[in-house]
mmCIF file as Biopython writes it, N, C-alpha, C and O atoms, coordinates in Angstrom:
data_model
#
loop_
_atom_site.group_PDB
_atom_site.id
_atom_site.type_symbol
_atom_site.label_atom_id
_atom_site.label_alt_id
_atom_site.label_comp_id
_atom_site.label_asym_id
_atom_site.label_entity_id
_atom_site.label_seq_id
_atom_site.pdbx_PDB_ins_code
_atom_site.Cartn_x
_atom_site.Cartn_y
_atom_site.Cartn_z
_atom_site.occupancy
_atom_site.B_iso_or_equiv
_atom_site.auth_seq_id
_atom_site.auth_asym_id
_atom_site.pdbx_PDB_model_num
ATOM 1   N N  . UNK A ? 1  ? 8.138   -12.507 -18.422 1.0 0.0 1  A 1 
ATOM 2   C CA . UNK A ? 1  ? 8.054   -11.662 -17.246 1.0 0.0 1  A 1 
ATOM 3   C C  . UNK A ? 1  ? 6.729   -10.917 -17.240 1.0 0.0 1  A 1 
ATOM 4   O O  . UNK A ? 1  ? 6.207   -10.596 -16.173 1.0 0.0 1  A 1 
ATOM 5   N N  . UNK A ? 2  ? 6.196   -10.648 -18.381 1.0 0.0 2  A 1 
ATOM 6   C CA . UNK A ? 2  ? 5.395   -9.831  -18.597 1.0 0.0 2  A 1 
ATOM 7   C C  . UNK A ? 2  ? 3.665   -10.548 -17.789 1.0 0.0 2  A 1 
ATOM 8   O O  . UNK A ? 2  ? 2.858   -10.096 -16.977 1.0 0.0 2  A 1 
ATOM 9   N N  . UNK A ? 3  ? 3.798   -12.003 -18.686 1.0 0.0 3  A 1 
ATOM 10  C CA . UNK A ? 3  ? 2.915   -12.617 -17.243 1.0 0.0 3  A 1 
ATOM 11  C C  . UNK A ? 3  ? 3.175   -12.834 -16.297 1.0 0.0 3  A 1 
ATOM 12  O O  . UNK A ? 3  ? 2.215   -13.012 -15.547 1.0 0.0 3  A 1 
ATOM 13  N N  . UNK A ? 4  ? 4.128   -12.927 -15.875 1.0 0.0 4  A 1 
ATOM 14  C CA . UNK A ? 4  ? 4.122   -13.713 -14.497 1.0 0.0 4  A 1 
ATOM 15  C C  . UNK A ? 4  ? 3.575   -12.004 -13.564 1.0 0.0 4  A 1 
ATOM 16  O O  . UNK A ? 4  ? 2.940   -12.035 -12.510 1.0 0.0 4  A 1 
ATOM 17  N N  . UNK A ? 5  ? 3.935   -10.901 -14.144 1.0 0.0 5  A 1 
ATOM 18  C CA . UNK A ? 5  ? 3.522   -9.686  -13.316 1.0 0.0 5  A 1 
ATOM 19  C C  . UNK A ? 5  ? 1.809   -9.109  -13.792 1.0 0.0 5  A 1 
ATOM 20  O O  . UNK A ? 5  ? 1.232   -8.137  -13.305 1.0 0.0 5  A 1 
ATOM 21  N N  . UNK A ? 6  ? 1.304   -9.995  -14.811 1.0 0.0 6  A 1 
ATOM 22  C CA . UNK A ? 6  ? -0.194  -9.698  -14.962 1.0 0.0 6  A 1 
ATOM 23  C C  . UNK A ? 6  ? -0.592  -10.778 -13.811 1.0 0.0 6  A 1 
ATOM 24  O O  . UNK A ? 6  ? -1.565  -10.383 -13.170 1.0 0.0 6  A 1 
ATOM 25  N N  . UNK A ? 7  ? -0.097  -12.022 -13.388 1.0 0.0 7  A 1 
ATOM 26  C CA . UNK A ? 7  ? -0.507  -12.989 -13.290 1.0 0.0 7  A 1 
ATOM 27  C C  . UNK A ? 7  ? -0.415  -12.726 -11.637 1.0 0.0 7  A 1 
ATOM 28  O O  . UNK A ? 7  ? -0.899  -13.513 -10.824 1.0 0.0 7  A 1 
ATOM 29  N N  . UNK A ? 8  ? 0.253   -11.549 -11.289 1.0 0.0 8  A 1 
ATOM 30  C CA . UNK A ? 8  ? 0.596   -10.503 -10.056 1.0 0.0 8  A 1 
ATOM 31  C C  . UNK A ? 8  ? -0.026  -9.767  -9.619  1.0 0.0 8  A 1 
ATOM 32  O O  . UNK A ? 8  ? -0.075  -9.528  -8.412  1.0 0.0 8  A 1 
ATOM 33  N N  . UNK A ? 9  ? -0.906  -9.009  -10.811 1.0 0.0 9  A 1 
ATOM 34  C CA . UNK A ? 9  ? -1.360  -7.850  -10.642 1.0 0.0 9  A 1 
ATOM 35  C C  . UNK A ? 9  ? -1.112  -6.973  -10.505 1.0 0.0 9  A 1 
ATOM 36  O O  . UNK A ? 9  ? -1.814  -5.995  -10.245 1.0 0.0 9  A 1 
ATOM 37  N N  . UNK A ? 10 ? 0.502   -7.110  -10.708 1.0 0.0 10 A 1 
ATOM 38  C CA . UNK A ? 10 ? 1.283   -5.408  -10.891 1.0 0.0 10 A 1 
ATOM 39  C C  . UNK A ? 10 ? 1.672   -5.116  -11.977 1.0 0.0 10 A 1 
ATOM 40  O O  . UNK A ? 10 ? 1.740   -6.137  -12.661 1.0 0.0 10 A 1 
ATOM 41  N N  . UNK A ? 11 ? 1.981   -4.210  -12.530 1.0 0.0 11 A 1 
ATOM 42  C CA . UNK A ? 11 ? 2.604   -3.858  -13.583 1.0 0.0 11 A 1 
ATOM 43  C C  . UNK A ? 11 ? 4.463   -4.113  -13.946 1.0 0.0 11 A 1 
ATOM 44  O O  . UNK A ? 11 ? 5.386   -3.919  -13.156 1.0 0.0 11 A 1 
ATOM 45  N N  . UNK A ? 12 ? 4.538   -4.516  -15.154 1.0 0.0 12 A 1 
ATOM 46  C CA . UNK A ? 12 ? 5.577   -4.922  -15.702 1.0 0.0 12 A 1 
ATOM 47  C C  . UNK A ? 12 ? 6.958   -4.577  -14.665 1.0 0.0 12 A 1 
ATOM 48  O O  . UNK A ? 12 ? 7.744   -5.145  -13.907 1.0 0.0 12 A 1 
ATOM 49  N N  . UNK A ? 13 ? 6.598   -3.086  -15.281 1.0 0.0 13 A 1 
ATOM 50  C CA . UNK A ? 13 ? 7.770   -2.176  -14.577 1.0 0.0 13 A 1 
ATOM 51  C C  . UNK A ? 13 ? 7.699   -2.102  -13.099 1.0 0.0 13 A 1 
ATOM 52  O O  . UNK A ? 13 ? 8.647   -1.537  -12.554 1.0 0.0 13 A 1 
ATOM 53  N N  . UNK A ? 14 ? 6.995   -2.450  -12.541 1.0 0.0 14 A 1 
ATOM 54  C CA . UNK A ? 14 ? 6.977   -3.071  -10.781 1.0 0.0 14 A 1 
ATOM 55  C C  . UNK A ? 14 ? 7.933   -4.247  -10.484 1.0 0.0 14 A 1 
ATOM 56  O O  . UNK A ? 14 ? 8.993   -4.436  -9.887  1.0 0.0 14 A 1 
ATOM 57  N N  . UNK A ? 15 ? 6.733   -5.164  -11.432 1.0 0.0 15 A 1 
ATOM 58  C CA . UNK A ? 15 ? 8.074   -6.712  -11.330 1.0 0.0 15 A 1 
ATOM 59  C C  . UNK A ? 15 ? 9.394   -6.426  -11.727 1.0 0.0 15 A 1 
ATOM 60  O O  . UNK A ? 15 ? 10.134  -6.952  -10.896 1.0 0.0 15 A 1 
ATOM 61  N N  . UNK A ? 16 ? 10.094  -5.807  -12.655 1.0 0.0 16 A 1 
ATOM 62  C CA . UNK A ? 16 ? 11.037  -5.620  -12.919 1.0 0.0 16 A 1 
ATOM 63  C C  . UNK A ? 16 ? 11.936  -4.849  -11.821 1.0 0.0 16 A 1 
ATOM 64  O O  . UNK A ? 16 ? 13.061  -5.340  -11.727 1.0 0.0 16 A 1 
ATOM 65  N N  . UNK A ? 17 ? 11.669  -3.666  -10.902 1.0 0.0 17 A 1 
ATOM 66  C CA . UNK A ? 17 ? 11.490  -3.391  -10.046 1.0 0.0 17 A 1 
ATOM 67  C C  . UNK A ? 17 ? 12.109  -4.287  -9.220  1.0 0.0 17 A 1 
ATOM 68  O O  . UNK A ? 17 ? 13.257  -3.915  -8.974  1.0 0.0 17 A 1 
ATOM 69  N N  . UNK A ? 18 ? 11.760  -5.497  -8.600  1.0 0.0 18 A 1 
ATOM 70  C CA . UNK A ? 18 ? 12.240  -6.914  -7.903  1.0 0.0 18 A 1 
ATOM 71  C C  . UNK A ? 18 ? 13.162  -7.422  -7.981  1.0 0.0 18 A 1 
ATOM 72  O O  . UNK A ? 18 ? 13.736  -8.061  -7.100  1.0 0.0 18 A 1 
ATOM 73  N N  . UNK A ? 19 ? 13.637  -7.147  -9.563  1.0 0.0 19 A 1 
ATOM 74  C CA . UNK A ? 19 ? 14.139  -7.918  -10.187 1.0 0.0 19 A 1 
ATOM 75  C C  . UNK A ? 19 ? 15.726  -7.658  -9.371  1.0 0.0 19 A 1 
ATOM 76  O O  . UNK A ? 19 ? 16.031  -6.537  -8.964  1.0 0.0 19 A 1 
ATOM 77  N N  . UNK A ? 20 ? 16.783  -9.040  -9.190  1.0 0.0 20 A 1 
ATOM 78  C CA . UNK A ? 20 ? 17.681  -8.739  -8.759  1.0 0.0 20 A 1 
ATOM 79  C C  . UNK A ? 20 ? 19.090  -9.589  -9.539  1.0 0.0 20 A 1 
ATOM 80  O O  . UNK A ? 20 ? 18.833  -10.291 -10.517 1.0 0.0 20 A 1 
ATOM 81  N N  . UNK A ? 21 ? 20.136  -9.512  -9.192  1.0 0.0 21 A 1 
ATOM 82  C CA . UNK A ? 21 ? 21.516  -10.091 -10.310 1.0 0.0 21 A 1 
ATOM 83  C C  . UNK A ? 21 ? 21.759  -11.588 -9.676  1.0 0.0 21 A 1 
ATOM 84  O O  . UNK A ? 21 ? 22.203  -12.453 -10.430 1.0 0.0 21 A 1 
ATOM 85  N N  . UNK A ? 22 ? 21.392  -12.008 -7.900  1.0 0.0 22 A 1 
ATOM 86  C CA . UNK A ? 22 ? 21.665  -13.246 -8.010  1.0 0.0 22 A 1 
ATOM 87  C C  . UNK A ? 22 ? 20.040  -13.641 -7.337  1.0 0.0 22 A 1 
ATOM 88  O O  . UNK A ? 22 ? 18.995  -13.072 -7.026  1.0 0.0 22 A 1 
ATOM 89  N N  . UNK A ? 23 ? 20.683  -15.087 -7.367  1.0 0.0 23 A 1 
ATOM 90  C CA . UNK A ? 23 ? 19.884  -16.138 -7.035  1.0 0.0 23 A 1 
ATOM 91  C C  . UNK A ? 23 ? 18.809  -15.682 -5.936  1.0 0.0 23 A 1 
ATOM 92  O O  . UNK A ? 23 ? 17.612  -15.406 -6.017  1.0 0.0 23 A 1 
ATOM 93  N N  . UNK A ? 24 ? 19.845  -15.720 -4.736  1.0 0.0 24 A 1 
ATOM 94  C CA . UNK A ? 24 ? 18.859  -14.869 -3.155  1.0 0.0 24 A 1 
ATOM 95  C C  . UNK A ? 24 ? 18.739  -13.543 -3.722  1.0 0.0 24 A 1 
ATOM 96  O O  . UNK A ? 24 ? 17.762  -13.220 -3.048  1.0 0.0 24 A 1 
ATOM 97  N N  . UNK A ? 25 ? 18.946  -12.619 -4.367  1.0 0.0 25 A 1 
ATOM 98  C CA . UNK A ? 25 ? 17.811  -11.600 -4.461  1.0 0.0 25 A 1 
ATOM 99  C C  . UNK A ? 25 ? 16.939  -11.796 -5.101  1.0 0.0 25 A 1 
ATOM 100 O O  . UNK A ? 25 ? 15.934  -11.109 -4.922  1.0 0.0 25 A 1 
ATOM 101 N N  . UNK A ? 26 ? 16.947  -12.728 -6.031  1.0 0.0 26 A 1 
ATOM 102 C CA . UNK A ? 26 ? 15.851  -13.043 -6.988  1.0 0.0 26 A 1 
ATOM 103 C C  . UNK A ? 26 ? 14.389  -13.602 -6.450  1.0 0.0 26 A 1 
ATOM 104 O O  . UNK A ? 26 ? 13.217  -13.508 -6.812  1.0 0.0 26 A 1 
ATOM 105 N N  . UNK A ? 27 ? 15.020  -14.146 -5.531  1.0 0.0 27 A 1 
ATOM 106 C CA . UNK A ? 27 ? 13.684  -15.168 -5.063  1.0 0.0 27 A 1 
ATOM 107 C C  . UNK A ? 27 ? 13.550  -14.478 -3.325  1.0 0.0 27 A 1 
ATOM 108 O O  . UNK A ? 27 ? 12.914  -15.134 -2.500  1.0 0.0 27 A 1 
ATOM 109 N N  . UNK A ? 28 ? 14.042  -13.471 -3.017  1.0 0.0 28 A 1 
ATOM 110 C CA . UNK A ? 28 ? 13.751  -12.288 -2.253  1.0 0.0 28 A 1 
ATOM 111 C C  . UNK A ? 28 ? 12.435  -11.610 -3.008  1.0 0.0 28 A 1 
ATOM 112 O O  . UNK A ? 28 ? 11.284  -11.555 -2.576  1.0 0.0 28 A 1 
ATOM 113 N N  . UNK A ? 29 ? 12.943  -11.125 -4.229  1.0 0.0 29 A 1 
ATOM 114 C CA . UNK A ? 29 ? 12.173  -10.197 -5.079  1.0 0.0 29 A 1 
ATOM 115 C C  . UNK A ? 29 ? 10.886  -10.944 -5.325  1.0 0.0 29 A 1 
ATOM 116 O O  . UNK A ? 29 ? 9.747   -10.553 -5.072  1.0 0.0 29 A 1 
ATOM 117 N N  . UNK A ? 30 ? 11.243  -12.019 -5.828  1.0 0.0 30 A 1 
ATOM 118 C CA . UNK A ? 30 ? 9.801   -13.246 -5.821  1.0 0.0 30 A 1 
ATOM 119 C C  . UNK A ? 30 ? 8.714   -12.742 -4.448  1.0 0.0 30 A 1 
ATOM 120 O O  . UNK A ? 30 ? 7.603   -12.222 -4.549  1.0 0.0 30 A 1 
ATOM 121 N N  . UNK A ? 31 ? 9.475   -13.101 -3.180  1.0 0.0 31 A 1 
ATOM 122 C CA . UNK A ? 31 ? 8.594   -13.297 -2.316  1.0 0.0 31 A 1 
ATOM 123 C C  . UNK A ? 31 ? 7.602   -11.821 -2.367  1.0 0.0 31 A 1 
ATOM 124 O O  . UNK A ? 31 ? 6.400   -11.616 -2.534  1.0 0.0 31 A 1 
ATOM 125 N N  . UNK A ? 32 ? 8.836   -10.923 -2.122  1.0 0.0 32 A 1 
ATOM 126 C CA . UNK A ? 32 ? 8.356   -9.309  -1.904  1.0 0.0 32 A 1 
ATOM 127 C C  . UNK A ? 32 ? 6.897   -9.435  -3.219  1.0 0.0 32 A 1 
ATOM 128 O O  . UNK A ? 32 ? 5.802   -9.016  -2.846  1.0 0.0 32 A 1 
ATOM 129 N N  . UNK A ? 33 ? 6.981   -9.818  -4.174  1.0 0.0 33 A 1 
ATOM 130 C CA . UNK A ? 33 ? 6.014   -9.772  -5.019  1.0 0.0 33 A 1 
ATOM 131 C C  . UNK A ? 33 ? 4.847   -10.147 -4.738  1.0 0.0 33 A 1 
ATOM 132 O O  . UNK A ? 33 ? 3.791   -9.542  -4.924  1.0 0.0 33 A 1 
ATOM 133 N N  . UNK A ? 34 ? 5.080   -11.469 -4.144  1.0 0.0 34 A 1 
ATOM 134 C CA . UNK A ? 34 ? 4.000   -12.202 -3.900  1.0 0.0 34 A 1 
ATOM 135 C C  . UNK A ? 34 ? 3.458   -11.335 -2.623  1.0 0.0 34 A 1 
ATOM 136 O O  . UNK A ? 34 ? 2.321   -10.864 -2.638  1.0 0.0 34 A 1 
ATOM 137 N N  . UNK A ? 35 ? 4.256   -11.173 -1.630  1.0 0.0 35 A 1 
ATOM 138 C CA . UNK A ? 35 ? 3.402   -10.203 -0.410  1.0 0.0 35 A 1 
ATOM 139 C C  . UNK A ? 35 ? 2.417   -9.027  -1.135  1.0 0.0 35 A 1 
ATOM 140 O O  . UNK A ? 35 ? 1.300   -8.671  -0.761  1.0 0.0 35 A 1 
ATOM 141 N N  . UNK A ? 36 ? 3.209   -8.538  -2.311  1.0 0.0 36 A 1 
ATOM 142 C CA . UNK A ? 36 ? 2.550   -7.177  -2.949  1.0 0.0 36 A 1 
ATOM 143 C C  . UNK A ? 36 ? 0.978   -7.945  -2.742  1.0 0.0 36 A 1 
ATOM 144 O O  . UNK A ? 36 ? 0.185   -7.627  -1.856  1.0 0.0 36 A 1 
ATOM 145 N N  . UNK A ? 37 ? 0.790   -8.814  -3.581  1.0 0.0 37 A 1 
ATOM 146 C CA . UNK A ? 37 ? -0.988  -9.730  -4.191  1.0 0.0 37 A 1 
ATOM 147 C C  . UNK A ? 37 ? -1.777  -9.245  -2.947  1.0 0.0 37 A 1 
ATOM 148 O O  . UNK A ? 37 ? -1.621  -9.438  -1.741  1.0 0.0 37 A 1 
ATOM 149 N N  . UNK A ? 38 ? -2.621  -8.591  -3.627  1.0 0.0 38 A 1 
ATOM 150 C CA . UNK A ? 38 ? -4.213  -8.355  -2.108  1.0 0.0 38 A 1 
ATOM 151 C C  . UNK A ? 38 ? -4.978  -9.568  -3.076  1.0 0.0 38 A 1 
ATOM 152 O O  . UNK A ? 38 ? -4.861  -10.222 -4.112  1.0 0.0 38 A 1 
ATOM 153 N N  . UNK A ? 39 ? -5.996  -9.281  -1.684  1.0 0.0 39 A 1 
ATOM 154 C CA . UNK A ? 39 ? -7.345  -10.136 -1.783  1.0 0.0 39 A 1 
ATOM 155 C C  . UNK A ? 39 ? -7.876  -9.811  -3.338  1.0 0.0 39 A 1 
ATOM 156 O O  . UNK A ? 39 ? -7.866  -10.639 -4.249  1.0 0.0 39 A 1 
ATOM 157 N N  . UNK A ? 40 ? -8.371  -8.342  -3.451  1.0 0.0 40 A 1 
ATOM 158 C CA . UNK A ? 40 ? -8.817  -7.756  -4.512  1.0 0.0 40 A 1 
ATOM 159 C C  . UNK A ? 40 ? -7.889  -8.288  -5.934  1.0 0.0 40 A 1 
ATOM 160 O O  . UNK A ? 40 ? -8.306  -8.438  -7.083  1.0 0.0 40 A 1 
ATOM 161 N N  . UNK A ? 41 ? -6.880  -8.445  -5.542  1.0 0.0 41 A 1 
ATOM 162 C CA . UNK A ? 41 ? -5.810  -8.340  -6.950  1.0 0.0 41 A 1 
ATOM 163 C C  . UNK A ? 41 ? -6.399  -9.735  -7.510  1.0 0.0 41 A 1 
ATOM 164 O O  . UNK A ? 41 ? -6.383  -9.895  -8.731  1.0 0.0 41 A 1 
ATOM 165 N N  . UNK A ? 42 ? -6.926  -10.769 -6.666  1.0 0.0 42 A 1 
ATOM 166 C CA . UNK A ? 42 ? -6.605  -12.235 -6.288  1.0 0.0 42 A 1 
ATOM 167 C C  . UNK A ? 42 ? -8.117  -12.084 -7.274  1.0 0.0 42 A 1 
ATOM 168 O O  . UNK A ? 42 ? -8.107  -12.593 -8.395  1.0 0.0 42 A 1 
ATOM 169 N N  . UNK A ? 43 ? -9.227  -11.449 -6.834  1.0 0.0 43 A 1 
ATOM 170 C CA . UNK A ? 43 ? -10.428 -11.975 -7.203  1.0 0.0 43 A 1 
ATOM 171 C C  . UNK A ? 43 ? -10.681 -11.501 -8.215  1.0 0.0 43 A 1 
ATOM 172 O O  . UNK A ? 43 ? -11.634 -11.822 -8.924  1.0 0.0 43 A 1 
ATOM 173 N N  . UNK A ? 44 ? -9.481  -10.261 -8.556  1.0 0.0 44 A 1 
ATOM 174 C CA . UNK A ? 44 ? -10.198 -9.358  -10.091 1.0 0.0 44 A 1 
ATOM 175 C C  . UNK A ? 44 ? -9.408  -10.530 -11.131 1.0 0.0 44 A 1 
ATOM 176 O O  . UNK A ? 44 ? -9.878  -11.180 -12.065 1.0 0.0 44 A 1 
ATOM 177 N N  . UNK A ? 45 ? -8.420  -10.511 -10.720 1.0 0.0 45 A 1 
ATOM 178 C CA . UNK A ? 45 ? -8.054  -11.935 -11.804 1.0 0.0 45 A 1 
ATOM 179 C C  . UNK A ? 45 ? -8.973  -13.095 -12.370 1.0 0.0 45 A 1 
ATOM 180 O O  . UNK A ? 45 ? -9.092  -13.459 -13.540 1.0 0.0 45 A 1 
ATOM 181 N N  . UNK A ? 46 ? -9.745  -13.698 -10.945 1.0 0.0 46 A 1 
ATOM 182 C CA . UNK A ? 46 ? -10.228 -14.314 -11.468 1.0 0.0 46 A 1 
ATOM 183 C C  . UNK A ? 46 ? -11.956 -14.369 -12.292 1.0 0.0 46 A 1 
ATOM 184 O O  . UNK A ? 46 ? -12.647 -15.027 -13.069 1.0 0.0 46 A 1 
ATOM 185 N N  . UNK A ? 47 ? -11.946 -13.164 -11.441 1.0 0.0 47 A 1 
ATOM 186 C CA . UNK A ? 47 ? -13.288 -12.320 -12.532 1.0 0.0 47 A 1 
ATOM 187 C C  . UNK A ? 47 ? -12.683 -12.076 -13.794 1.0 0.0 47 A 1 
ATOM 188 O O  . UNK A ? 47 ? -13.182 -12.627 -14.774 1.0 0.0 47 A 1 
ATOM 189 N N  . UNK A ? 48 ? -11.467 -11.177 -13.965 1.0 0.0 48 A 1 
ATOM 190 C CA . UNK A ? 48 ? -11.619 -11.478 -15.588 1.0 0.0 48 A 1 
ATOM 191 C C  . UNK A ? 48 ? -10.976 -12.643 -16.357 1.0 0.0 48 A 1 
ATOM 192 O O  . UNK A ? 48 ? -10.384 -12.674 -17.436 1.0 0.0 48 A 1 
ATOM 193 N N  . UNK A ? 49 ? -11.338 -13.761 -15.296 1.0 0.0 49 A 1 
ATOM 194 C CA . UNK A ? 49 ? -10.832 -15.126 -16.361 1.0 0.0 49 A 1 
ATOM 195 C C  . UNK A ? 49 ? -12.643 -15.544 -16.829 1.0 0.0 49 A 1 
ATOM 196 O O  . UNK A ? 49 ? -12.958 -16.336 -17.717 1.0 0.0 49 A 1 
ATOM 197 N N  . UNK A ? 50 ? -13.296 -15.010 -16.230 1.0 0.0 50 A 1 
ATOM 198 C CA . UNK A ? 50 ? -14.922 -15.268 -16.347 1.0 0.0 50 A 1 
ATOM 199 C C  . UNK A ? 50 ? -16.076 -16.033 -15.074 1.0 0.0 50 A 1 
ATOM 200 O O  . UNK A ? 50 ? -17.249 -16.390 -15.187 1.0 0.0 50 A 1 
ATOM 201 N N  . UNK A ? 51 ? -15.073 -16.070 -13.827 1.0 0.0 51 A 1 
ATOM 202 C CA . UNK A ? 51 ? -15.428 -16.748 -12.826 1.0 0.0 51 A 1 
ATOM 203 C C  . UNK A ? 51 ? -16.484 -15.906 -12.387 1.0 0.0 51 A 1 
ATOM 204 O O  . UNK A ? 51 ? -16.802 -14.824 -12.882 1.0 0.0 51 A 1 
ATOM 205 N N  . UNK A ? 52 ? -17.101 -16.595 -11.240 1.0 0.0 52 A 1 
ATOM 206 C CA . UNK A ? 52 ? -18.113 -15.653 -10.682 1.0 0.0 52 A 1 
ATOM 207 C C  . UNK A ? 52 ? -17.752 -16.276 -8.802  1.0 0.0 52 A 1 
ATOM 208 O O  . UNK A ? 52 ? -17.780 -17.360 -8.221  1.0 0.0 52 A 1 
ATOM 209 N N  . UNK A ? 53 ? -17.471 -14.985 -8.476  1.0 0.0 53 A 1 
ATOM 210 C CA . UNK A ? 53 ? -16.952 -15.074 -6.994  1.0 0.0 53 A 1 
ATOM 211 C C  . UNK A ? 53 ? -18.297 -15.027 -6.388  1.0 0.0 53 A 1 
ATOM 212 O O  . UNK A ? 53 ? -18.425 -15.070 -5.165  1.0 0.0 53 A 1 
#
């Protein structure tokens, strides 16, 4: 969990946050996550993988 919410750009306790007991809230919580991602979240990631935007 812990990547998939670096891999987000939010913090742990955000994703967890999402987190829900069935199936359709789960992948509710998924989406809501994914809406969270900005542009910025998108490019600092890949700046610190070593890219150059």
């Amino acid at each position: 969990m812990k990547d998939a919410a670096l891999l987000l750009g939010i913090s742990a306790r955000q994703f967890k946050g999402f987190a829900a007991e069935r199936k359709e809230g789960a992948a509710h919580a998924i989406q809501n996550a994914f809406h969270s991602v900005t542009v910025s979240d998108c490019s600092g990631w890949f700046r610190s993988c070593g890219y150059v935007l």
